[in-house]
C-alpha positions as CSV (number, residue, x, y, z in Angstrom):
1,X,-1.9,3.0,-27.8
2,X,-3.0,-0.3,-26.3
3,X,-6.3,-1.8,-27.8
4,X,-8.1,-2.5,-24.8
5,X,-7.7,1.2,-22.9
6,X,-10.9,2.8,-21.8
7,X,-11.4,6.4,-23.1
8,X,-12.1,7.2,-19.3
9,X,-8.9,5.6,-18.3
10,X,-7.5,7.6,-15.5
11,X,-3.6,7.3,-15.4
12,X,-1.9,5.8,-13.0
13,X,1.7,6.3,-11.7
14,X,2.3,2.8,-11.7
15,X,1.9,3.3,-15.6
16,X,5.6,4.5,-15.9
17,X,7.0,1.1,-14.3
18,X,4.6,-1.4,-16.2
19,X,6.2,-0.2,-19.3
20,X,9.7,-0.5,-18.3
21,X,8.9,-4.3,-17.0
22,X,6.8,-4.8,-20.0
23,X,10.6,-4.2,-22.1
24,X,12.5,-6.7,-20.0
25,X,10.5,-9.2,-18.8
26,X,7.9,-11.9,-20.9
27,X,5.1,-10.8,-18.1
28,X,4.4,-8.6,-15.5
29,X,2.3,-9.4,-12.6
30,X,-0.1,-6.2,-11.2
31,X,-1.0,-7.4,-7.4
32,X,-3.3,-5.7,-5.4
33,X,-6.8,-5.7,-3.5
34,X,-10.1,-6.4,-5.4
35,X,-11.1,-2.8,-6.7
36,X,-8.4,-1.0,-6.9
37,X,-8.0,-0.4,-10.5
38,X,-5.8,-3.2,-12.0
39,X,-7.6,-4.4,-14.5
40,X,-8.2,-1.4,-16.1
41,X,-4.2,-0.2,-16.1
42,X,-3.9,-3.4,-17.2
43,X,-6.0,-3.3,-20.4
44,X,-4.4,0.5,-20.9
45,X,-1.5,-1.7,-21.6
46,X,-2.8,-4.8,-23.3
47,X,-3.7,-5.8,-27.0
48,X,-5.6,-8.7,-26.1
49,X,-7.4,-10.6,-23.0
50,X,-9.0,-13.2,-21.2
51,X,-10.5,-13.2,-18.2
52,X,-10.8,-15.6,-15.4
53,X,-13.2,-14.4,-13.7
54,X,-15.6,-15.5,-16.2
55,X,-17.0,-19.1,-16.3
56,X,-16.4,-18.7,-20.7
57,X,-12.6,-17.7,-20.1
58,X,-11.9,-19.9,-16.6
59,X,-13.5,-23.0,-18.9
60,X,-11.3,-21.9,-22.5
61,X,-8.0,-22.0,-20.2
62,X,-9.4,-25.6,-18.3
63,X,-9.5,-26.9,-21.6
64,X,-7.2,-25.7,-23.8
65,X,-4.6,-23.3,-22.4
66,X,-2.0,-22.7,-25.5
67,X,-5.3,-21.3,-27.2
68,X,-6.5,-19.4,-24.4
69,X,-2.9,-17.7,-24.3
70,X,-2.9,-17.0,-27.9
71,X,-3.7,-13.1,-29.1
72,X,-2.0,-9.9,-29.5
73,X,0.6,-9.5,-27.3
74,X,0.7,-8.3,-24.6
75,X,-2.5,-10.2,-23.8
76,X,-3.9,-10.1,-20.1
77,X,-4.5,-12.7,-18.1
78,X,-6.5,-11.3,-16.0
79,X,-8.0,-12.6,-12.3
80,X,-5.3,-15.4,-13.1
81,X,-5.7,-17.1,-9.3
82,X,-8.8,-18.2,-10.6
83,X,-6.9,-20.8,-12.3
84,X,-3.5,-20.6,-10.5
85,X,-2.0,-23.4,-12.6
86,X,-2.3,-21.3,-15.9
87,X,1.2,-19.5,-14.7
88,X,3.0,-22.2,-15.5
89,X,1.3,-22.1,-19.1
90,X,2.7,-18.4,-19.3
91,X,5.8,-19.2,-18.1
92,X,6.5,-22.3,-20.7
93,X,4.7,-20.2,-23.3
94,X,8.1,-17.3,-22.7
95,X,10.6,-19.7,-22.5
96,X,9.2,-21.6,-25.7
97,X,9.5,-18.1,-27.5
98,X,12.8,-17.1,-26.4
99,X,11.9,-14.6,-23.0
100,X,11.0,-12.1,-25.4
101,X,9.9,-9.3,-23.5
102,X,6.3,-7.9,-23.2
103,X,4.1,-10.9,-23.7
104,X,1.8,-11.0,-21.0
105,X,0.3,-9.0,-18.1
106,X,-1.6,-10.4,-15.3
107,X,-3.6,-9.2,-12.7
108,X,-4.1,-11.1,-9.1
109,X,-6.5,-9.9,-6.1
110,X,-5.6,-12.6,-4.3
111,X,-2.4,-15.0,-3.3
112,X,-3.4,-18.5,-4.0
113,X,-2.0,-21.6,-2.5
114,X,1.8,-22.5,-3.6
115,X,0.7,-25.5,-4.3
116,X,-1.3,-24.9,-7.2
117,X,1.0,-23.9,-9.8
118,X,4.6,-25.1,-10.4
119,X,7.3,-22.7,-11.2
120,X,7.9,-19.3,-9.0
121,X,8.1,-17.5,-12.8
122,X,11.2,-16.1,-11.5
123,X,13.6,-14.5,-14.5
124,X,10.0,-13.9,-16.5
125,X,7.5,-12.9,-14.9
126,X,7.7,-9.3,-13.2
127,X,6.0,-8.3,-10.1
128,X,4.2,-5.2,-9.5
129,X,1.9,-3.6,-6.4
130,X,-1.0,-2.3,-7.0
131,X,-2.8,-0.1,-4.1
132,X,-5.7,2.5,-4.2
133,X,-5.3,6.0,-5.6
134,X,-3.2,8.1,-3.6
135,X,-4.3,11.8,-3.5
136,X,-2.2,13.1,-6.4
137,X,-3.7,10.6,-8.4
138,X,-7.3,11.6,-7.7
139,X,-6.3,15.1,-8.3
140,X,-6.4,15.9,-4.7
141,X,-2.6,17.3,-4.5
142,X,-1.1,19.6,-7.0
143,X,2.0,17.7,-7.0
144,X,4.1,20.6,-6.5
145,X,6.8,18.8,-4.6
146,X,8.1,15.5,-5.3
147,X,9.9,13.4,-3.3
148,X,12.3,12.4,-5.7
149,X,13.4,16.1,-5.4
150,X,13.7,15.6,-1.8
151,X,16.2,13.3,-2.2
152,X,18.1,15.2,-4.7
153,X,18.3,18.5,-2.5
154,X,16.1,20.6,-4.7
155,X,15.2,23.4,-2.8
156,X,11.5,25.0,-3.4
157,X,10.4,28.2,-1.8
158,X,7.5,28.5,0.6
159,X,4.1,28.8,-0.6
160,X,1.0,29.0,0.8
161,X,-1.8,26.2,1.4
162,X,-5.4,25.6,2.7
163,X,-6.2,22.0,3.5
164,X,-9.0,22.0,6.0
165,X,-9.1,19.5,8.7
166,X,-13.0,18.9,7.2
167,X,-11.3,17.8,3.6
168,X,-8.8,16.0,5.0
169,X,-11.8,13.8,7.0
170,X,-13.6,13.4,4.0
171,X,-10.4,12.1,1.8
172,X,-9.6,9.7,4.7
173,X,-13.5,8.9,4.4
174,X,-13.6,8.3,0.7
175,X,-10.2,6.3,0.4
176,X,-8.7,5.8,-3.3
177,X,-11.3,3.6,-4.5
178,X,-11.3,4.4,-8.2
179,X,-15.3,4.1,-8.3
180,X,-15.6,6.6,-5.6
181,X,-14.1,9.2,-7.8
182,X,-16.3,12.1,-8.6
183,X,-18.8,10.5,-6.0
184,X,-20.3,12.1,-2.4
185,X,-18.5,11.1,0.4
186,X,-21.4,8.8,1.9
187,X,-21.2,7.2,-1.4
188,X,-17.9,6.3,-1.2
189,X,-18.7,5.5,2.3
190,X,-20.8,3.1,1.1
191,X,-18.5,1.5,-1.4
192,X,-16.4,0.7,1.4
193,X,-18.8,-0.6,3.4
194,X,-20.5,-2.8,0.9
195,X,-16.6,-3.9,0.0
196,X,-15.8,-5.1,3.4
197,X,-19.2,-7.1,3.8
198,X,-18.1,-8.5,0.9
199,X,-15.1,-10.0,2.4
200,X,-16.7,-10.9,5.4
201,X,-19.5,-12.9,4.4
202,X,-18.0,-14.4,1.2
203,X,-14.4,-14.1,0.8
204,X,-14.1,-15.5,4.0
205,X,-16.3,-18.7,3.7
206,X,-14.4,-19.4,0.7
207,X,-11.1,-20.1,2.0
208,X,-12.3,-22.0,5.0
209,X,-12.8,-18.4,7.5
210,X,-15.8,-17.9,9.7
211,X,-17.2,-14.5,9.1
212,X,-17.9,-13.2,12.3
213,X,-14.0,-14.0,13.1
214,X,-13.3,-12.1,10.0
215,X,-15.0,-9.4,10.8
216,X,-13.6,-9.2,14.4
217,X,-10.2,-9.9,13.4
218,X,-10.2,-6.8,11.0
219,X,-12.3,-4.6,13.9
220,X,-9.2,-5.5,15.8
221,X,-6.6,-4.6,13.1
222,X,-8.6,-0.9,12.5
223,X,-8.7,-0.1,16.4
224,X,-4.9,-1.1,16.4
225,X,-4.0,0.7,13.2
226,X,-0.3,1.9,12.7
227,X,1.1,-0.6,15.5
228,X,2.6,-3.2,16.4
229,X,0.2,-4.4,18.6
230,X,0.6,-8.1,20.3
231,X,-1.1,-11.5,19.6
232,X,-2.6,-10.8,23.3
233,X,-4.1,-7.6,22.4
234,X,-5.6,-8.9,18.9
235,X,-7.0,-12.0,20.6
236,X,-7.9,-10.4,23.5
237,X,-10.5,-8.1,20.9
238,X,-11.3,-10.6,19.0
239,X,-12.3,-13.4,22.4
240,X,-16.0,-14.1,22.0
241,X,-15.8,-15.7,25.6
242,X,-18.5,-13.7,27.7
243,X,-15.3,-13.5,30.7
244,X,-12.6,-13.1,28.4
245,X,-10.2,-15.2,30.1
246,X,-6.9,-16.7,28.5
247,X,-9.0,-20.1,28.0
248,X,-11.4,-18.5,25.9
249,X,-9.1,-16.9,23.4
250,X,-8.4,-17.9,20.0
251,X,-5.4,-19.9,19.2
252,X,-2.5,-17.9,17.7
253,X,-2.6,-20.2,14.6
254,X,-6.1,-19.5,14.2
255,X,-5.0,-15.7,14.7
256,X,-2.5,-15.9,12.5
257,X,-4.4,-17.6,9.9
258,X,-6.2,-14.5,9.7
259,X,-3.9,-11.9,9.3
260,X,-2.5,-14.5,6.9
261,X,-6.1,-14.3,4.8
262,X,-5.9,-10.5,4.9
263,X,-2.2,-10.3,3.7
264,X,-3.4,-12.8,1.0
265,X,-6.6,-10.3,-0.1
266,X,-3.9,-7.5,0.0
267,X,-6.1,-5.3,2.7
268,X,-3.1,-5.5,5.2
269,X,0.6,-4.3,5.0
270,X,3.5,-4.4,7.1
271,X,6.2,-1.6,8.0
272,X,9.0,-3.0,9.0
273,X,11.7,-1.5,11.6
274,X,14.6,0.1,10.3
275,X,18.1,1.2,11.0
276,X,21.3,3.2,9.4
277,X,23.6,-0.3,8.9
278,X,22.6,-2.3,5.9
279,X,23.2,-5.4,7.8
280,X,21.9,-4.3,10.9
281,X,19.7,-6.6,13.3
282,X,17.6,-4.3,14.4
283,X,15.9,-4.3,11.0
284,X,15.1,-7.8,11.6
285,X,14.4,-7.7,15.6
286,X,11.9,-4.4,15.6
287,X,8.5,-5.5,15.7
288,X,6.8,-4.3,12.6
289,X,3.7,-2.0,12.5
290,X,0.3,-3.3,10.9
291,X,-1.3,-0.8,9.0
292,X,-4.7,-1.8,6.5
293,X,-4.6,-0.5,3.0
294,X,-6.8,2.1,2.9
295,X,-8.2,4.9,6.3
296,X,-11.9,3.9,4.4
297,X,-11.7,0.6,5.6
298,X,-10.5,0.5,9.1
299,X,-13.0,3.7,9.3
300,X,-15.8,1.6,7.5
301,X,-15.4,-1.2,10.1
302,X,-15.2,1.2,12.8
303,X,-18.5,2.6,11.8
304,X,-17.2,6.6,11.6
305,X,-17.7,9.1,9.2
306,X,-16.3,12.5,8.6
307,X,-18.3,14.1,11.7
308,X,-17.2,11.4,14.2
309,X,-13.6,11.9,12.8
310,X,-13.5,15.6,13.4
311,X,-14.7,14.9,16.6
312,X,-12.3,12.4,17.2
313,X,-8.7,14.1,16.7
314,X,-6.5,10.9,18.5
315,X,-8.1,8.5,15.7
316,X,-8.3,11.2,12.9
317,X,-4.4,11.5,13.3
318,X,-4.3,7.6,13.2
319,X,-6.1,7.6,9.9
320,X,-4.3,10.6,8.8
321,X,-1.3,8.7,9.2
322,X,-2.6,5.8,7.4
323,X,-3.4,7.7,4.4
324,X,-0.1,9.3,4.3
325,X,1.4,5.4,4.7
326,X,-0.7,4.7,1.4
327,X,0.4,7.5,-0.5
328,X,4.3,7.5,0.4
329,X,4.0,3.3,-0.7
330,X,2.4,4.7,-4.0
331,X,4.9,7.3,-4.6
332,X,8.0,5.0,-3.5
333,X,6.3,2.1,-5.4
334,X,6.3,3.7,-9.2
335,X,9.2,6.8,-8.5
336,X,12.2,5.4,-11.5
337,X,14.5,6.4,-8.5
338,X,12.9,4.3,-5.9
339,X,13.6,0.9,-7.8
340,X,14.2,-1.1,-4.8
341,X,13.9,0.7,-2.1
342,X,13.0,0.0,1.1
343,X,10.3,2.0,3.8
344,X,10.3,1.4,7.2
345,X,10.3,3.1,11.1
346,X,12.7,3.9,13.9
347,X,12.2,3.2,16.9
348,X,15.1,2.5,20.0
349,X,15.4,1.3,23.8
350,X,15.4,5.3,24.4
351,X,11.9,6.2,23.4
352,X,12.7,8.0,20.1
353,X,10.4,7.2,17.6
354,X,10.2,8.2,13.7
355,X,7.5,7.5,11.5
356,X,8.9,7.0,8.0
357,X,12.4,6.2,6.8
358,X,12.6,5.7,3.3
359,X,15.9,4.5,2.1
360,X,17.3,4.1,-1.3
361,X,19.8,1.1,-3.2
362,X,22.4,3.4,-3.3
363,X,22.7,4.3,0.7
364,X,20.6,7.4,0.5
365,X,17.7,7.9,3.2
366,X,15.4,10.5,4.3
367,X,12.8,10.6,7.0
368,X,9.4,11.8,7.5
369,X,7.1,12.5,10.7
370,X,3.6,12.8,10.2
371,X,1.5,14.9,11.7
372,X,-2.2,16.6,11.5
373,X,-1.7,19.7,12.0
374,X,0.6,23.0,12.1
375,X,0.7,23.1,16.1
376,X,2.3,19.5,16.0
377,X,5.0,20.7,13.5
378,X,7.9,22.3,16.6
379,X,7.3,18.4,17.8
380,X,8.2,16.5,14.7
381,X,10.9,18.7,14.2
382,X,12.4,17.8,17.6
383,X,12.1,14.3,16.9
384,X,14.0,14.4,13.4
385,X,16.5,16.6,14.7
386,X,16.8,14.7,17.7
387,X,16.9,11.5,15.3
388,X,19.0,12.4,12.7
389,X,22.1,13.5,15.4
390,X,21.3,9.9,17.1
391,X,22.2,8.5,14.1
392,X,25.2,10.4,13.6
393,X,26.4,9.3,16.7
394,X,28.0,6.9,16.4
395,X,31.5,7.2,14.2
396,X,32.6,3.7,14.1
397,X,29.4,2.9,11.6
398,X,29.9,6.0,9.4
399,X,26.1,6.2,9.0
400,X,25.9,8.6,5.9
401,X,23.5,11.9,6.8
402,X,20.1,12.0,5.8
403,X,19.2,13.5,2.0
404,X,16.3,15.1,4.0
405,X,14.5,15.8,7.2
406,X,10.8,16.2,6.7
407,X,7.1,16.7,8.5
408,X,4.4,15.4,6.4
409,X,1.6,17.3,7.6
410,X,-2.4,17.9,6.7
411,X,-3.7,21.1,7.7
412,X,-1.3,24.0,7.4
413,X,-0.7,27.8,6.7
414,X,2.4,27.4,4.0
415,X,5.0,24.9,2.9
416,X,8.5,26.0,3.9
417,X,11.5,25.1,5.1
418,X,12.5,25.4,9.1
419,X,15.4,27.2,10.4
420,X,16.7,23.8,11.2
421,X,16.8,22.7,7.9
422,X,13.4,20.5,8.2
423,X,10.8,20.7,5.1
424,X,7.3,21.3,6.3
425,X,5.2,19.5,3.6
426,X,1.4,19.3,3.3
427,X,0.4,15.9,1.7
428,X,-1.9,17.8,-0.7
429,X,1.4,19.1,-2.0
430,X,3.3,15.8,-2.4
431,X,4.0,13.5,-5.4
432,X,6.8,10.8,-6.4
């Protein structure tokens, strides 16, 4: 067992692929948003340390970094953006010893400027994503299906379950913050509140931002959750002019500049589109859908809590959805299986939209609709019926059938299978 691991260590599923990278590469590099737990994974796999973030550590590595890389290997780096240039340290400190595998981890909250280090580490350094807990992780699904199963055909028999849409609010509410494990839901609520104004008013001014734009620019992203919407919509939210006239909106490089800083912090993820062709365009061409890392967030800046949710159904499925997004990344992230896959959406000129296509190295796919609830389920099983004939269409591509037709939903009576050969699955059930 690694030196460093806290007794209260909570595993995560992104332990499995650390360790695999850990036996093939001379680093691995856990990214993710401040908070989320990668330090801690980090030391469950390290021997040694240093850390950045501290003035002792940032001012060892300033002055002398073959000695601050020195130590039990592996030996985390952690925070290394702190001092970006210390990756090119690591990375002459593995070639120097002959890319023997497992001799650093590092952890990063934040993408620093390319500038400031050298070499990409590409051939030694690993890349991992880190994102909050998803809900079998916190204990909150029993994990009896998997989607790796899914893909394999495994059948499972129906069984019965008892999410409430008042559990679901308060998950959505509480995100997977690891520190807001065993906690109320307002203190959780808290956690993400205080975490944003953290952002806002000093992540922000660091790297040049104005916090009030900040903060407006990520209102904007939460009330436009799981779309694509436009540069005129987010400007449009985000104008300050009292008319709100085309003159008074900000620049789309200042936008962009933005949604740049919250790609950097990690707080905002794309989905791209997708289609059956490898090589096909439409991949490239489809707008893709903006969706923040964790429902706590956008509902934090928002200002709603589990009551306002409930009362709310249009925006509870948005945040519904979002936490489903997070979850299906986690599981698709750390599954062995799932090694480079990709996740996406469909969408065509026809108006058929689904939610989730997850497809595989090896040409197999499957497809999920989300929903919140059981009297939404006849609907999502239209569109994947509907979907998965549209792709079979068309002869000339010999589009390969989908492993699995699914509707991820919240609250329901029972797991089954439909008539039409659609798995109804409650996200409290669901695991990689």
């Amino acid at each position: 067992m690694a030196q460093l691991r806290h007794e209260e260590y909570r595993s995560r599923l992104l332990d499995g692929p650390i360790d695999r990278l850990l036996g093939v590469f001379g680093a691995v590099q856990i990214d993710g948003p401040k908070y989320c737990g990668k330090t801690w994974t980090a030391q469950a796999h390290a021997n040694s340390e240093i850390r950045l973030d501290s003035k002792e550590g940032r001012a060892l590595a300033q002055a002398d970094p073959n000695v601050a890389l020195k130590g039990d290997p592996p030996r985390l780096v952690d925070e290394w953006q702190e001092l970006p240039s210390i990756r090119d340290d690591i990375r002459r400190t593995i070639d120097e010893a002959g890319n023997k595998a497992g001799r650093f981890l590092l952890t990063g909250s934040s993408v620093p400027p390319r500038d400031s280090y050298v070499h990409s580490g590409a051939g030694r350094i690993a890349r991992v994503r880190m994102r909050p807990l998803s809900l079998y992780e916190m204990g909150l699904s029993d994990g009896r299906i998997s989607l790796g199963s899914l893909f394999r055909g495994e059948p499972f028999g129906a069984f019965a379950v008892e999410p409430s849409l008042d559990t679901l609010a308060s998950y959505a509410c509480r995100g997977g913050w690891p520190a807001a494990l065993d906690r109320s839901t307002d203190v959780a609520q808290l956690i993400a509140q205080q975490y944003l104004e953290s952002v806002f008013e000093d992540s922000a001014p660091r790297l040049g931002k104005t916090p009030a734009m900040a903060r407006r620019v990520f209102s904007s992203l939460a009330r436009n959750n799981g779309t694509s919407a436009t540069f005129g919509t987010l400007a449009s939210d985000v104008d300050f002019g009292e008319h709100k006239t085309a003159s008074t909106r900000p620049a789309r490089t200042t936008l962009d500049s933005y949604l740049d800083f919250y790609r950097a912090l990690y707080l905002l993820e794309e989905l791209p589109g997708w289609d059956a062709p490898f090589r096909s365009k439409k991949r490239l061409r489809t707008k893709a859908k903006r969706y923040i890392v964790d429902p706590s967030l956008a509902l934090s800046v928002l200002g709603m809590d589990e009551k306002a949710l409930l009362g709310d159904l249009q925006t509870f499925g948005i945040m519904f959805e979002n936490m489903c997004l997070r979850d299906l990344r986690v599981y698709v992230s750390t599954g062995s299986e799932f090694e480079g896959a990709q996740i996406g959406y469909y969408c065509d000129d026809r108006g058929l939209e689904v939610d989730v296509v997850i497809q595989l190295r090896d040409g197999r796919w499957g497809c999920i609709e989300i929903k919140l609830s059981e009297d939404k389920v006849m609907q999502g099983v239209a569109q994947l019926t509907a979907f998965s004939k549209r792709i079979a269409e068309n002869e000339a591509m010999r589009n390969r059938p989908p492993s699995f037709l699914a509707v991820l939903l919240g609250r329901t009576s029972f797991a089954r299978t439909t008539p039409e050969g659609v798995h109804v699955l409650p996200i409290t059930s669901l695991t990689a």
